[in-house]
N, C-alpha and C positions, 0 to 999 in steps of 0.2 A: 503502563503509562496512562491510557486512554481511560480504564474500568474508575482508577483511584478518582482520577479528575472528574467525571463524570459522578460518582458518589459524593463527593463537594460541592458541587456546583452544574447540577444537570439543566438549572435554564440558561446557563449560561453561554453565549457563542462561542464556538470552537472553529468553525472554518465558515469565511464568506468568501463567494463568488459573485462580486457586482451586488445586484440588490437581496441573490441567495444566502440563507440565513443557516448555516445545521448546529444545534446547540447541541452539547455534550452529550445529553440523552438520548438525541435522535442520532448520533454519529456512532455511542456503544450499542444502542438497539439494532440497527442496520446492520455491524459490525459481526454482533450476535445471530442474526438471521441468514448471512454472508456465511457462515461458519455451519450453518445448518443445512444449508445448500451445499457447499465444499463435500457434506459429510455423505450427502446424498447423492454425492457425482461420485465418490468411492476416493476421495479424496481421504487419507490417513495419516495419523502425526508420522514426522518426517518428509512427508511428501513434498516435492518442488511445484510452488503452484507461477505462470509468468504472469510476469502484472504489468502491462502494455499502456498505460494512460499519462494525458496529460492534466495541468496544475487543474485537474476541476473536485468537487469534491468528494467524489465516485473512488480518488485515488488511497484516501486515510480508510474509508469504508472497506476496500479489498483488502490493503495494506494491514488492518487493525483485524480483519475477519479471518485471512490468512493465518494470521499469528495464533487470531484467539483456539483455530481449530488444532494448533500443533504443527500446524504445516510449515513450509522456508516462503518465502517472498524470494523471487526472481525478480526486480525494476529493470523494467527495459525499455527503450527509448521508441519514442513511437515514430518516428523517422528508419528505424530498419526496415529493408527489404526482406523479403519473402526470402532468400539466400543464408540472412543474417539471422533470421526469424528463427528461421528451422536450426542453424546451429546453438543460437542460445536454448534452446528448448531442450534439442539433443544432448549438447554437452553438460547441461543441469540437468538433466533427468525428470525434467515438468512433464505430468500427468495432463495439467491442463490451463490452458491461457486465457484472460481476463484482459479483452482487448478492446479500445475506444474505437464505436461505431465509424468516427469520420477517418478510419485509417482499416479500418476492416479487410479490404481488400488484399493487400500485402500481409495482412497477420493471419487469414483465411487459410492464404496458399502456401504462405510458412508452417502453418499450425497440422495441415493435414499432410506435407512433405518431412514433418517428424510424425506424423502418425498422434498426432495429441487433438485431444476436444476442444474446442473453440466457444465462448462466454463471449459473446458479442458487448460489450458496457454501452445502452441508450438510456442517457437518463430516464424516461420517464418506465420506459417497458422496463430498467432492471430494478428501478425503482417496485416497478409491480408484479415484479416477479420475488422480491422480495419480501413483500407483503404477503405470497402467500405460504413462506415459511415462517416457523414457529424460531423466538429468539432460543440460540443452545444457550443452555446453562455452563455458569462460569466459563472460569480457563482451562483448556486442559492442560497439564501439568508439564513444566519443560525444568530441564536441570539449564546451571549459568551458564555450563558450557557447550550449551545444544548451540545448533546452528537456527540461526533466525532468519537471516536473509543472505543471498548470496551475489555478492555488485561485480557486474561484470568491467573490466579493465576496459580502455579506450581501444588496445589491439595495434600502436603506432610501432610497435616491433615485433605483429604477429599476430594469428588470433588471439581475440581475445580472451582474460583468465577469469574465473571465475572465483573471486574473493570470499571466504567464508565467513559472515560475523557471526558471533554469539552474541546471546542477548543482552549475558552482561555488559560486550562491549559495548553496545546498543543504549541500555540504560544508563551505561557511567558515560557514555558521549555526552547524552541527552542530558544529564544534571549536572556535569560542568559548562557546557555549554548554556544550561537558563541560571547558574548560580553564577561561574567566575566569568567566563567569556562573553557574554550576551547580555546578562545578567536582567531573564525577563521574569516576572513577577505576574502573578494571576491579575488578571483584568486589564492588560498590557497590550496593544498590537501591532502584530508585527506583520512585516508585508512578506508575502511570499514569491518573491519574483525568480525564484530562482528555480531549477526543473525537479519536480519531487522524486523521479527514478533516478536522480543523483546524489552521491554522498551529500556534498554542503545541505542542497536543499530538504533532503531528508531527514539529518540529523538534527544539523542547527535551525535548520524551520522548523519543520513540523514535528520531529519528537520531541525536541526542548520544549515549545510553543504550550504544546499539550501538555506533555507534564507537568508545567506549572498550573494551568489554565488561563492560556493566553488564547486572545482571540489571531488565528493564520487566515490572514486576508490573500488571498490566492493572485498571483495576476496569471493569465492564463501566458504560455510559453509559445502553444498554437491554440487558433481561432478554434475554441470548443464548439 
């Protein structure tokens, strides 16, 4: 979704945060460098990586970096406890969590109660921790019916489950959703107010958005 739109239209906006600007190219670059880092923490295709963030733009960067290395996307809500933390982690099988600084504390003591490494996301520090990996090349190669992310259920009749998508589902959401349902069009934008480690806001915001090359205006969900 991300690589295509960016080879179309790399200056063009792809996600804004208030007066934050990431255009297509800085969003696949960062993406690409995210994926070289993953590769470097011993992260491997298949592998369950958590991705703890709210609507800021750090969230497509993991989201798209995760993918591009072969790995699964875990979204998880950044309101869990340190309880809830450690069993999504445990019962996904995540090697390692990628979790937003202003909620650090809870995802710390979850993250080391399943025994998994802990990516603290501060904009400017991962921003430059970033920078000093090398972008990976290409995608690494996934079949349609690999698993791409795995969304965990609300849990109102129990723990919660852990939903498997593949990517084709991912992709064929994502282009009915910017063709028949949405019907958004490159240079289009759309507000993002809804929470991106959730189906609606992840599929019909930000992967449709993207695929087309629409600009996802983020409203943040918590005070980033």
């Amino acid at each position: 979704l991300l690589t295509e739109s960016a080879e179309r239209t790399p200056d063009a906006v792809a996600i804004r945060l208030g007066e934050l600007e990431l255009t297509y190219g800085a969003l696949d670059d960062s993406s690409a460098r995210l994926a070289t880092l993953l590769r470097e923490k011993g992260i491997e295709p298949g592998d369950r990586v958590g991705v703890m963030l709210p609507n800021v733009p750090d969230f497509p960067v993991a989201y798209y970096g995760v993918l591009r290395a072969g790995a699964v996307v875990v979204p998880m809500n950044v309101l869990l406890k340190r309880r809830e933390i450690a069993f999504y982690l445990e019962d996904s099988g995540s090697k390692l969590l990628l979790a937003w600084h202003g909620f650090a504390e809870e995802a710390r003591e979850g993250a080391a109660n399943a025994g998994v490494e802990l990516i603290e996301v501060e904009p400017a520090s991962f921003a430059a921790t970033l920078a000093e990996h090398k972008p990976a090349e290409g995608l690494h190669e996934t079949a349609e019916d690999d698993t791409a992310v795995i969304l965990y259920t609300s849990g109102t009749t129990g723990k919660p489950k852990g939903a498997e998508l593949t990517h084709h589902n991912l992709f064929h959401n994502a282009d009915v959703s910017s063709r028949k349902t949405c019907e958004i069009a490159e240079g289009d934008v759309v507000l993002g107010a809804l929470p991106l480690f959730h189906s609606f806001g992840q599929t019909v915001g930000m992967n449709a958005s993207l695929k087309v090359g629409a600009c996802l205006t983020l409203v943040p969900k918590f005070d980033p």
